[in-house]
C-alpha positions in Angstrom: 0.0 0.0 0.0 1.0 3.6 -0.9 1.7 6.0 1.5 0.4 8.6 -1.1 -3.0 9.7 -0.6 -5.4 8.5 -3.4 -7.2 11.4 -5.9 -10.4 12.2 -5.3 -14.0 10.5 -6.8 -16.9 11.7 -7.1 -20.0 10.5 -5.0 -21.5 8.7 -8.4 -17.9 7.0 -8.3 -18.7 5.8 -4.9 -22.2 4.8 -5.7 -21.1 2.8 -8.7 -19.3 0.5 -5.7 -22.0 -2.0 -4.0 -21.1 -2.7 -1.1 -23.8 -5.1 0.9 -23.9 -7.1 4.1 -24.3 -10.8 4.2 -24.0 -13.9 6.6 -21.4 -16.4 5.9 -23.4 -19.5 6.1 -20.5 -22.0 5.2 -17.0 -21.8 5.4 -14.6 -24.6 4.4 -10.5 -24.5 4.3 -9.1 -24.0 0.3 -6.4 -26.9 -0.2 -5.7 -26.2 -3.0 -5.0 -22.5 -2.9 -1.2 -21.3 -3.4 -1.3 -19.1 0.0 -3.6 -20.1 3.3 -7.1 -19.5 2.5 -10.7 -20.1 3.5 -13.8 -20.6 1.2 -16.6 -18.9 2.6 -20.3 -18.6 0.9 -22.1 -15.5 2.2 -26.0 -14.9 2.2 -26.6 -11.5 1.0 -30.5 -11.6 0.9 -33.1 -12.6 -1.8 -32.6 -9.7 -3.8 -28.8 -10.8 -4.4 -28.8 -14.5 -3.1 -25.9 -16.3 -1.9 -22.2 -15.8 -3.4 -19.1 -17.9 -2.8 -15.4 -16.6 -2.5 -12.1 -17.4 -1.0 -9.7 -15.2 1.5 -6.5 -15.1 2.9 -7.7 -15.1 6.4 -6.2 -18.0 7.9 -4.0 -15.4 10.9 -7.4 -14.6 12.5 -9.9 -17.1 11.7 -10.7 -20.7 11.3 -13.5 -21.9 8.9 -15.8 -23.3 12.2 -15.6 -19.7 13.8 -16.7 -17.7 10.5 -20.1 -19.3 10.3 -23.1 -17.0 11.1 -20.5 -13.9 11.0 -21.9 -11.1 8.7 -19.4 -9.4 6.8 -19.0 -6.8 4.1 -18.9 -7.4 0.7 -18.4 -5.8 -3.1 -21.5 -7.6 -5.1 -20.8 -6.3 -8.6 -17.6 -7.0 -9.2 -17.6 -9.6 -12.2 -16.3 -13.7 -11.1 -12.8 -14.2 -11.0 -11.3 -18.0 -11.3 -9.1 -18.3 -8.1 -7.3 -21.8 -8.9 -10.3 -24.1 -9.4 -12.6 -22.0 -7.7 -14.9 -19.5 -8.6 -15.3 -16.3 -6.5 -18.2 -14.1 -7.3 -18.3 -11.5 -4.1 -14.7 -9.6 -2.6 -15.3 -9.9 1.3 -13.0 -6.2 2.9 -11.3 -6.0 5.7 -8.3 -3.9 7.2 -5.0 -5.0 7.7 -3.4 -5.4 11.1 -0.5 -4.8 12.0 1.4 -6.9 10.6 -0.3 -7.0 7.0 -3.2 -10.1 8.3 -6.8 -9.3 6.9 -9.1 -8.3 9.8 -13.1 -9.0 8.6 -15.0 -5.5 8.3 -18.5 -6.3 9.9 -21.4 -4.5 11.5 -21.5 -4.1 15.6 -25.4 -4.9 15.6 -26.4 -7.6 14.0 -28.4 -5.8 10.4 -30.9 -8.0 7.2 -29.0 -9.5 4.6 -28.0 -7.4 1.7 -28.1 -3.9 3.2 -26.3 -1.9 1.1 -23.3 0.9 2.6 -24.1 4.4 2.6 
C-alpha cells in the first residue's frame, strides 16, 4: 500500500461500488489455494442471493468460527477463477499490523443485503 494519498472520486464514483452485508453461512478450508485460505459462501439476501469466495484469512480465523459472521462485501464485481474456484463477491477487511486481513462487519447484527451508505 501507498503512503500517497489517493485522488479524489466523485460521489456517483462511490455509488457505482455496491457494497452489501451478508452472513457467511458456510465456510470450508481452500487446499488447493497457493497461499492459506478459507472458502466462505455469504447470504446477502433474496434480492442478491448467496455468493461464494475465498480469503486469505487464515492469521485470524478458522473456517468453524466464521459461520453465522456477517461481513461486508463488493457484489458487482464480475467472477474471478481463483485456482479451481470461482469467486463471485470480494469480502473487505483492514490489515493489522502486521499485513493479516481483519473482517469489516457490522457491531449490531443488520438484514442481509443492506447496502453501505
Amino acid at each position: 500500500m501507498s503512503d500517497t494519498p489517493p485522488p479524489q472520486i466523485t460521489f456517483d464514483d462511490f455509488q457505482a461500488v455496491d457494497v452489501r452485508v451478508g452472513t457467511i453461512v458456510r465456510a470450508e478450508p481452500f487446499s488447493g489455494a497457493r497461499r492459506p485460505a478459507i472458502k466462505l459462501w455469504v447470504d446477502f439476501g433474496p434480492a442478491i442471493g448467496e455468493r461464494k469466495t475465498s480469503a486469505q484469512i487464515t492469521r485470524h480465523y478458522t473456517p468453524e468460527a466464521l459461520v453465522g459472521l456477517q461481513v461486508a462485501g463488493v457484489v458487482n464485481f464480475p467472477p474471478k477463477q481463483i485456482g479451481k474456484f470461482m469467486s463471485e463477491v470480494l469480502v473487505l477487511g483492514f490489515p493489522d499490523e502486521g499485513g493479516e486481513v481483519v473482517l469489516i462487519h457490522p457491531g449490531l447484527k443488520v438484514p442481509n443485503g443492506g447496502r453501505l451508505f
